[in-house]
C-alpha positions in Angstrom: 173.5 164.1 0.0 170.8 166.0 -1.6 168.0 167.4 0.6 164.2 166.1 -0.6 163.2 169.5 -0.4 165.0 170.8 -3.1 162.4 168.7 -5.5 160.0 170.6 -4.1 161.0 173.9 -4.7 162.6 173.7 -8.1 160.6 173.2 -11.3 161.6 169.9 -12.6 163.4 169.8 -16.2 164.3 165.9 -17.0 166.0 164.8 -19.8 165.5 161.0 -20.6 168.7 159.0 -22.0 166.6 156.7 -24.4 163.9 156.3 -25.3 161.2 154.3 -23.2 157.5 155.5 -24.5 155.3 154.3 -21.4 157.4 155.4 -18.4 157.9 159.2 -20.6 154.2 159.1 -21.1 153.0 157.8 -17.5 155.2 160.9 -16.5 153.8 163.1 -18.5 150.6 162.4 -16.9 151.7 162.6 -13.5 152.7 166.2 -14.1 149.1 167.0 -16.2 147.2 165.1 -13.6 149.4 167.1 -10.8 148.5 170.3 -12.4 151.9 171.1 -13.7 151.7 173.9 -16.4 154.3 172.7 -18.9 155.9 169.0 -19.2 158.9 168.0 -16.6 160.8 166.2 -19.9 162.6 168.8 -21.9 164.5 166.1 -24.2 165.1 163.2 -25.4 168.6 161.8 -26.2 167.8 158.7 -28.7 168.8 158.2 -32.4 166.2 157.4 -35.7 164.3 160.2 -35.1 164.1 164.5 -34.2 160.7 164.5 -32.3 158.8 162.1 -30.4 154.8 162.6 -30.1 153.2 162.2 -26.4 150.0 163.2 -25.0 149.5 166.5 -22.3 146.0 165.6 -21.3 144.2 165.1 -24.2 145.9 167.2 -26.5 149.1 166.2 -28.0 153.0 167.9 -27.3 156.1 167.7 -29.1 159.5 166.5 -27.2 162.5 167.0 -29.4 165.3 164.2 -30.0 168.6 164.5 -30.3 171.0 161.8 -30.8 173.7 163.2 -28.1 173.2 164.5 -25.1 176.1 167.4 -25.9 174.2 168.7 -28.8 171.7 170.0 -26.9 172.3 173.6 -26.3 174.4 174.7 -23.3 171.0 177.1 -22.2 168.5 174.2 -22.3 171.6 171.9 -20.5 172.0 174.2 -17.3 167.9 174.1 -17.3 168.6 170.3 -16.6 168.1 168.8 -13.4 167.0 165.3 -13.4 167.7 162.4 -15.7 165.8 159.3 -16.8 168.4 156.8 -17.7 166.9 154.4 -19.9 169.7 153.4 -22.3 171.2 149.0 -22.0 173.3 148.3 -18.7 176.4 148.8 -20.9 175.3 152.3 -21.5 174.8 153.2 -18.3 178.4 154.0 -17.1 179.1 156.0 -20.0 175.7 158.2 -20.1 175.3 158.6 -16.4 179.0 160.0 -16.3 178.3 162.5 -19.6 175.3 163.9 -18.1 176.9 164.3 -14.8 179.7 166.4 -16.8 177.7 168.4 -19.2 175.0 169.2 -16.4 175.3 171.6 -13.7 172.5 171.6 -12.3 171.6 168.3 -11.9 170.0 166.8 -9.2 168.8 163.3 -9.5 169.6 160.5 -11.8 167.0 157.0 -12.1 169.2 154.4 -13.7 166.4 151.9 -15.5 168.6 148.8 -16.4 169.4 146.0 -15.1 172.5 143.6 -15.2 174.3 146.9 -15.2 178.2 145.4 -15.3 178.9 145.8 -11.0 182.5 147.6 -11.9 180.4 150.4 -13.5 178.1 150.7 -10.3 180.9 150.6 -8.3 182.8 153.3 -10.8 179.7 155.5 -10.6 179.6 155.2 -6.7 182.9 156.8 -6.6 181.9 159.3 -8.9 178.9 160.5 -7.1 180.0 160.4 -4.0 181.4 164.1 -3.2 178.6 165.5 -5.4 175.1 166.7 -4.4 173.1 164.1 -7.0 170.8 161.5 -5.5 171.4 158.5 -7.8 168.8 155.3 -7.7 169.7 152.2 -9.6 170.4 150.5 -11.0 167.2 148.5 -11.2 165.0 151.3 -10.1 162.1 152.2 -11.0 162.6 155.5 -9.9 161.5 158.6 -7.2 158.4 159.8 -6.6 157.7 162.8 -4.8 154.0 164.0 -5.0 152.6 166.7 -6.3 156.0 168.0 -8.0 158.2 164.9 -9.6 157.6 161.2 -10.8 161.0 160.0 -12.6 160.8 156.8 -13.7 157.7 154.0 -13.5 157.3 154.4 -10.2 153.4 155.0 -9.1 152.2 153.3 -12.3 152.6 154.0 -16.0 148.8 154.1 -16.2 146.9 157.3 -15.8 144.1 155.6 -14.3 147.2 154.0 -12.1 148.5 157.7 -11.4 144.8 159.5 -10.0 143.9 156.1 -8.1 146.8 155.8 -6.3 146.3 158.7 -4.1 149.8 160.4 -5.0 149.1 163.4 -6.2 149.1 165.4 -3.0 151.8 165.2 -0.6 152.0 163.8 2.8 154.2 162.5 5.5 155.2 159.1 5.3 158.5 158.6 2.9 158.4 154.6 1.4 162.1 153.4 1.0 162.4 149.6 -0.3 165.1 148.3 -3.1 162.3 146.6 -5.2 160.6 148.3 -7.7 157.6 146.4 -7.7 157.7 146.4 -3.8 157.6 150.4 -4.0 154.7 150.2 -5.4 152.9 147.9 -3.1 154.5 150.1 -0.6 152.7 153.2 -2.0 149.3 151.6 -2.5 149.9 150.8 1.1 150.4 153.8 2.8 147.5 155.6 1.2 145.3 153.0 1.6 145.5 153.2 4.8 144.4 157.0 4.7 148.2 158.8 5.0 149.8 160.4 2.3 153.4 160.1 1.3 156.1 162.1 1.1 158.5 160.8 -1.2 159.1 157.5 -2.4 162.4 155.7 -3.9 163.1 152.6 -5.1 167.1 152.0 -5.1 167.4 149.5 -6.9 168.0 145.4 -6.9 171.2 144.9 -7.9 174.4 143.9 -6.1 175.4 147.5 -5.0 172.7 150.3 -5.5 174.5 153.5 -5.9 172.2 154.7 -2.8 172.1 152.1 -0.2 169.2 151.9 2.2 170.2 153.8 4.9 171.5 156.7 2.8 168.0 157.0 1.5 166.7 156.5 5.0 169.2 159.3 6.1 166.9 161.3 3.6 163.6 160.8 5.0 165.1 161.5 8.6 166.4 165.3 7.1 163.2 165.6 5.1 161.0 168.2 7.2 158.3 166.8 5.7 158.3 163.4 6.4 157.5 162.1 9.9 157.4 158.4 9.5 159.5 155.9 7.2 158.1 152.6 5.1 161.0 150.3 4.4 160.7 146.9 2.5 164.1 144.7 3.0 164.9 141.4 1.9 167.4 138.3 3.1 171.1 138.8 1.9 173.7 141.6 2.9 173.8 143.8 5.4 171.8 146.9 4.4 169.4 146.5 7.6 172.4 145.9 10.0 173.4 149.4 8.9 169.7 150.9 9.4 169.5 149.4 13.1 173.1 151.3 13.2 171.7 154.5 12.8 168.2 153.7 15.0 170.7 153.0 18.1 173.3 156.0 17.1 170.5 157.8 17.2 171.0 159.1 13.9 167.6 157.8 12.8 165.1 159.4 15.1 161.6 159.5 13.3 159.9 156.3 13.7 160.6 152.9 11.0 157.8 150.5 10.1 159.6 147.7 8.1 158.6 144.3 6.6 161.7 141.8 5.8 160.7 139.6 3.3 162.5 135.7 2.3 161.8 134.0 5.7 160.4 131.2 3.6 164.3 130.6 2.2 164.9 129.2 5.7 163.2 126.4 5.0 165.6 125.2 2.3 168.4 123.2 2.6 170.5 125.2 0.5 170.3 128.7 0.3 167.8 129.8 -2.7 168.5 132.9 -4.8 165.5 134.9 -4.8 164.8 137.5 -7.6 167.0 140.4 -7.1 171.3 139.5 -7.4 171.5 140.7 -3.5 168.6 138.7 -2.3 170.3 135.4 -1.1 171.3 134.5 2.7 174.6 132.9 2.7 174.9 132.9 6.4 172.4 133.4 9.9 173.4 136.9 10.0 172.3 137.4 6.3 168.4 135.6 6.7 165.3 138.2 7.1 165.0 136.3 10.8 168.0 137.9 11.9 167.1 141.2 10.5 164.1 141.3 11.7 165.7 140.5 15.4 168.4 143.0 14.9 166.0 145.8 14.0 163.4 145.2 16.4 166.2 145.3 19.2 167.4 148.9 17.5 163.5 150.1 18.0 162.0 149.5 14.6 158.6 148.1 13.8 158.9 144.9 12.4 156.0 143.7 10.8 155.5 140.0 10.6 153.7 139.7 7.5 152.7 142.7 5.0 149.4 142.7 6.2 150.4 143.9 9.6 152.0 147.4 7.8 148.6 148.2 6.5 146.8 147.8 10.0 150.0 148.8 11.8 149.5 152.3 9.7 145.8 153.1 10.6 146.4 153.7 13.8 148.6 156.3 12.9 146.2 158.2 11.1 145.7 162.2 12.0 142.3 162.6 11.1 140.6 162.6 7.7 142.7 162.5 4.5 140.7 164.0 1.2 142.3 161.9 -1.6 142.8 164.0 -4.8 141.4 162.6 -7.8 141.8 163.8 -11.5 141.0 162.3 -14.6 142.1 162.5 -18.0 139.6 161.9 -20.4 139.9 160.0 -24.2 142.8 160.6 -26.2 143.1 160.2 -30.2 146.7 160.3 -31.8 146.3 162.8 -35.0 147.8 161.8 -38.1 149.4 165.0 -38.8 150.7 167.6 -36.4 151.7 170.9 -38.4 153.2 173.4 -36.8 152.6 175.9 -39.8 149.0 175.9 -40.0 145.2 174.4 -39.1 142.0 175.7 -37.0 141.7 175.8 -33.5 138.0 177.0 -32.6 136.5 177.4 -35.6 138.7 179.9 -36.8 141.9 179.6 -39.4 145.1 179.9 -37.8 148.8 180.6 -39.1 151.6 180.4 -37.7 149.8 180.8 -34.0 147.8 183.7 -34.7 144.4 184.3 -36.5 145.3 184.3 -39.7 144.2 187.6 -41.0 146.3 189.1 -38.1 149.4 187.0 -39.6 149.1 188.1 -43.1 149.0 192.1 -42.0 151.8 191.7 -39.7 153.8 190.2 -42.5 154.9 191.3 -46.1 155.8 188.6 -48.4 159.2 188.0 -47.8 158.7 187.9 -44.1 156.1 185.6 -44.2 157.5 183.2 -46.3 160.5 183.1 -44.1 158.1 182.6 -41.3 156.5 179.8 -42.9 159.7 177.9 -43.7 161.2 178.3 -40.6 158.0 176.9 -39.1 158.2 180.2 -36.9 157.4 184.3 -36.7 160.6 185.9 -38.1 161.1 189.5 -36.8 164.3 190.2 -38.0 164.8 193.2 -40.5 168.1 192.0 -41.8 167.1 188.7 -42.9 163.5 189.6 -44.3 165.1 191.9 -46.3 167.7 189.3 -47.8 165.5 186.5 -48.2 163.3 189.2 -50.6 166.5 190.3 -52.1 167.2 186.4 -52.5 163.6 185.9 -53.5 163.6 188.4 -56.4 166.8 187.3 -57.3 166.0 184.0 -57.9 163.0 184.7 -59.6 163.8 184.3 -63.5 167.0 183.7 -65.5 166.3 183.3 -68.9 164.3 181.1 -71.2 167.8 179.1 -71.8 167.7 177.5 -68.1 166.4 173.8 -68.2 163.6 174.3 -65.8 162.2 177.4 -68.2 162.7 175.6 -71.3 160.7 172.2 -69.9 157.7 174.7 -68.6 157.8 176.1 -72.4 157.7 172.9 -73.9 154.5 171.8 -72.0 153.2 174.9 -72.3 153.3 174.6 -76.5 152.6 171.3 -76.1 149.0 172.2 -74.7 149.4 171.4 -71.3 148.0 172.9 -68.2 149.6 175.3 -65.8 149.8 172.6 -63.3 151.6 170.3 -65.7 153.6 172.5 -67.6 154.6 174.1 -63.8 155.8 170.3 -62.5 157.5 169.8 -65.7 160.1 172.8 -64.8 160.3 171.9 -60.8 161.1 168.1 -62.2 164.4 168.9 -63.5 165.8 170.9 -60.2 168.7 168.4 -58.8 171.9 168.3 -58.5 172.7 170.0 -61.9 170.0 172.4 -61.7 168.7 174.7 -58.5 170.4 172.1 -56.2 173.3 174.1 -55.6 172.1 176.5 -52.5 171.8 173.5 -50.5 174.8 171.5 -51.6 176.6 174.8 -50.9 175.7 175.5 -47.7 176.3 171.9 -46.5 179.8 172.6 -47.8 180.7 175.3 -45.9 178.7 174.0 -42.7 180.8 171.0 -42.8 184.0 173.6 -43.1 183.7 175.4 -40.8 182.3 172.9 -38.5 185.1 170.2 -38.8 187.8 173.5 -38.7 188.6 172.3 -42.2 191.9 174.8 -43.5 190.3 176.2 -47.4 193.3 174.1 -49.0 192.2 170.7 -47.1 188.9 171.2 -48.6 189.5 172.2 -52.1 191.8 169.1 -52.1 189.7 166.7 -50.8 187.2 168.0 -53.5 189.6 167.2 -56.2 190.6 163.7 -55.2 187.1 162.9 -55.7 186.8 164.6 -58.9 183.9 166.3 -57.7 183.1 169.6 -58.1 182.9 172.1 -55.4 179.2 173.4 -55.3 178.6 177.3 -55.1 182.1 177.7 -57.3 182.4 178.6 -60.8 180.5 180.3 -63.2 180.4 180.5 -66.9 179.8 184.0 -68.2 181.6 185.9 -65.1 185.6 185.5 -63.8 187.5 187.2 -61.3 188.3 190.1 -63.4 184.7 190.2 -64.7 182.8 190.0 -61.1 179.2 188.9 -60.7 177.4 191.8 -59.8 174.4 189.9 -58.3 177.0 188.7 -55.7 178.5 192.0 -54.8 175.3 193.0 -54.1 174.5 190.1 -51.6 177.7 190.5 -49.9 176.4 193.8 -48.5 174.5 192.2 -47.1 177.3 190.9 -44.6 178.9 191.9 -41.8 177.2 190.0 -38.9 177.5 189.4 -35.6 179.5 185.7 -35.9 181.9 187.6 -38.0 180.5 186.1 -41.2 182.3 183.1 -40.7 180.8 181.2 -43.4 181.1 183.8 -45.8 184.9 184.4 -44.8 185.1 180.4 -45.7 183.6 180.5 -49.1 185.6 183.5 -50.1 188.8 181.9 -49.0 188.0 178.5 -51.3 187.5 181.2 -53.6 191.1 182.3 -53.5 192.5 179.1 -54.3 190.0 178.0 -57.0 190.6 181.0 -58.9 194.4 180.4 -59.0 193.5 177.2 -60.6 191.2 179.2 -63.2 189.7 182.4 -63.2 186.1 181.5 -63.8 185.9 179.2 -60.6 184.4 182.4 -58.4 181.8 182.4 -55.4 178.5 182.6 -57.4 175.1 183.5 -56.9 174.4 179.8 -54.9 177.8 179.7 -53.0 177.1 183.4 -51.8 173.3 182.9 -50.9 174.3 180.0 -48.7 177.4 181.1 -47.4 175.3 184.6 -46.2 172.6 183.0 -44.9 174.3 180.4 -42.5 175.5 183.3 -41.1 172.3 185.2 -40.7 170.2 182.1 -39.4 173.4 182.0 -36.5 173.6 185.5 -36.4 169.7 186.8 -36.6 168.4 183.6 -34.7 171.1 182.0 -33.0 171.0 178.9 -34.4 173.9 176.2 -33.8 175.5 174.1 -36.0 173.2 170.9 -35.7 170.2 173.2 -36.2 171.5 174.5 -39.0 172.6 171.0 -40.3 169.0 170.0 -39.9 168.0 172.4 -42.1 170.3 171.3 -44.9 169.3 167.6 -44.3 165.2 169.2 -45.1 166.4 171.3 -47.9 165.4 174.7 -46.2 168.3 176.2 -48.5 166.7 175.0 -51.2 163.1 175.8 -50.8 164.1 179.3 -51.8 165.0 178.7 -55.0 161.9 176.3 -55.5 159.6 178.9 -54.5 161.2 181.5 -56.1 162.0 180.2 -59.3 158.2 178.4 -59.5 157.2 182.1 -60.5 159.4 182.5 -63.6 158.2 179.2 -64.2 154.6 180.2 -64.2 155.5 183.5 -65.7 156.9 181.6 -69.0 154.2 179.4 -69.0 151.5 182.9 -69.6 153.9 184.0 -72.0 153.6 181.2 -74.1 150.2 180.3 -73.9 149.2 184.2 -74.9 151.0 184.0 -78.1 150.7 180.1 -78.8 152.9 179.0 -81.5 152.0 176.1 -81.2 153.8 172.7 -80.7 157.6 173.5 -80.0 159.2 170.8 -82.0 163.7 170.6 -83.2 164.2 170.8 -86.6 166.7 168.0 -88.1 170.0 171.1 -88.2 168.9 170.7 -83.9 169.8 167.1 -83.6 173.3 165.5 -84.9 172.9 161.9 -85.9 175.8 159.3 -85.5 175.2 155.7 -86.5 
């Protein structure tokens, strides 16, 4: 069994299974209100969405979302160490046991639902039980232990809650009980009374809790810390039989204060079923009178009503106890967050610096890279391809459908605005798409470990076309020279493992027909999915993410807008006028 202490001295990094807004918020809280210098959750594992918004004091903070807990990557998974599970109670078994497997440092796991099926309890039970994980739930609202972790509801999910309740400082009283509202009461009880606590755990009121009591009660007794325990019991199994086991074994040595509540179901004729599945006395030995007898005999306190724990704990009080109070003051969700731009004092920012430091430290290529990424690029090797790419790109003709729409607003009178948007319009699928569709080709590829001749094929009995293939001018005895010159830019560090894909659909296409090369798109994409996982070390769902936002294609966009603008000038200097097809243009057939 873990050691409390351990919570203590390790930064907390907690990834929540689900999503559950108020408990990741009143968490959040806890750590800005206990003067934590960055957020305990790291990650969210939850589907619909790749960010949620939460506040850090008054200001806002990202936490990113991914839809499985094994895409995150394997760095931020050994960072891991405790785990909000907030997913349905048929969930439970399944997530609990992944993120027990995919992290090794993990620590402590709060298991939110309830109904949880009992063979998955009992399944996880045995799983647990020859590791070093502290497990509540499920049912639980979670651990608490002050000044350094709150996982779960427990303590409040308010923030006034949170700097009323006297738990952001640590003291020496540890609250055990099995009810999560109980916990609570528990809390408020022990610091009203002018003693701080130590840690606090709610196991859980279900059947079997994956921690009983006396395991968590073994905890507090190892805990150097603690020097007293809280414990709230109820009627119905024998959890308290085992507690008065270790009081006369003299395992349990530090003194227990506990109330046993469900007296009241003695006065029933049959026995009642009180709120939690465990909490119903089916014989004598199972009613709160006989566990209150047992554990008085075994040296306990036994408090007769709750009131008594509160005046039973002021006499225990060691002198004056300074509460720590915090506040956080009014919040106001923003509508945007940008992670590109905006002022922060008065002064214009970009890309986290002042902005006239961002624009010297950058030349055009890098910055624009910068700015799409939503991050300061420092690598040589891909600033220097995406300006390669960039003038590339730029212009290719007056023929293309994007130049000849700009030139037909642009005779037709129109703007530079207009005429500008009536280029951009026609980029698609036919037209400027392609770096995009290409790279999500050989993404997909290499990611699914697709063989060239599975993927040409599955192409073809779709009767689709395979994007970043074929051109018409050049062949594979007439070579595009705009592509050997990209290529040199090869040779990186993951072997160039989407370029080596490409060029082997390449070797099959053009067995089918000469023409169907790599071209420009197919090469551009193909060289810089292996830059972006080269030069930056992105994995295969970030890079999927990017195709999914059309990164790919923003180069072409921005590049191409250029020679768009640049025919637009050209036309409107010489103005001949309206730009109309003479009858010999159009074939009529009626």
């Amino acid at each position: 069994m873990i050691d409390i202490q351990k919570f203590r001295l390790t930064e907390a990094q907690i990834v929540v299974l689900g999503s559950h807004p108020q408990i990741i918020q009143s968490m959040l809280d806890y750590d800005f209100l206990a003067k934590r210098q960055q957020p305990s959750v790291v990650a969210i594992i939850a589907t619909g969405r790749k960010q949620e918004r939460y506040f850090w004091g008054e200001t806002e903070v990202i936490i990113p979302v991914v839809s499985n807990l094994s895409l995150l990557r394997e760095a931020k998974r050994k960072t891991i160490t405790a785990v909000l599970n907030v997913q349905s109670a048929r969930r439970v078994l399944s997530s609990t046991k992944q993120a027990i497997e995919l992290l090794p440092q993990l620590q402590v796991v709060t298991i939110f639902a309830e109904q949880t099926p009992e063979s998955h309890t009992l399944d996880l039970i045995e799983l647990v039980a020859d590791k070093n994980i502290l497990i509540t739930g499920p049912a639980s609202v979670g651990l608490l232990v002050p000044g350094y972790l709150k996982l779960g509801a427990i303590g409040g999910t308010q923030h006034r809650q949170l700097s009323d309740a006297d738990i952001l400082d640590s003291g020496n009283t540890a609250v055990v009980s099995t009810s999560g509202g109980m916990v609570n009461e528990l809390i408020h009880t022990v610091t009203g009374a002018g003693i701080g606590v130590s840690f606090a755990v709610a196991l859980g009121g279900d059947r079997f809790p994956i921690t009983s009591p006396a395991q968590a009660i073994l905890l507090a007794e190892k805990d150097k810390q603690t020097k007293r325990i809280v414990y709230f019991g109820e009627l119905g199994g024998s959890d308290e039989y085992e507690i008065a086991e270790l009081l006369t074994s003299k395992k349990l040595t530090k003194e227990l204060i506990v109330y046993i509540a469900g007296t009241v179901a003695e006065l029933f004729e049959e026995p009642p079923q009180f709120g939690h599945a465990k909490a119903m006395a089916q014989t004598y030995d199972e009613s709160a009178t006989a566990k209150k007898k047992i554990l008085k005999k075994a040296g306990a306190v036994v408090c007769e009503t709750f009131a008594d724990m509160r005046t039973f704990l002021e006499k225990r009080v060691e002198g004056e106890r300074s509460p720590v109070k915090r506040t956080i003051g009014s919040r106001q969700r923003s509508m945007i967050v940008s992670h590109i731009s905006g002022e922060k004092d008065e002064t214009v920012r970009l890309l986290g610096k002042d902005l006239i430091e961002t624009v010297e430290g950058n030349s055009v290529a890098s910055l624009v890279l910068s700015m799409l990424l939503g991050q300061q690029v420092t690598s040589k090797k891909a600033i220097a391809f995406v300006d390669y790419v960039f003038r590339l790109l730029m212009d290719h003709g007056p023929y293309v459908s994007g130049a000849l729409n700009t030139i037909v607003a642009a005779r037709a009178g129109k703007d530079l605005v207009s005429s500008l948007s009536a280029g951009l319009l026609t980029i698609g699928p036919r037209f400027g798409g392609a770096i995009n569709a290409a790279a999500d080709g050989w993404l997909s590829g290499v990611a699914g470990e697709v063989s060239a001749q599975e993927f040409v094929e599955s192409f073809a009995r779709r009767g689709e076309v395979i994007s970043g293939i074929g051109h018409k001018k050049y062949h594979i005895d007439l070579p595009d020279p705009r592509v050997k010159a990209l290529v040199g830019f090869a040779g990186n560090s993951n072997g160039d493992r989407y370029l080596q894909f490409a060029r082997s659909i390449e070797a099959i296409t053009t067995t089918k027909k000469s023409n169907l090369i790599l071209n420009v798109d197919g090469a551009i994409a193909a060289i810089l999915l292996d830059i972006l996982e080269s030069e930056f070390d992105y994995d295969q769902q970030q890079l999927h993410e990017l195709v999914e936002i059309e990164f790919f294609n923003a180069l072409f966009v921005l590049s191409r807008s250029v020679g768009f603008t640049a025919h637009y000038l050209d036309q409107r200097r010489h103005d001949e006028g309206l730009l109309r097809l003479s009858p010999g243009d159009v074939r009529y057939i009626g």
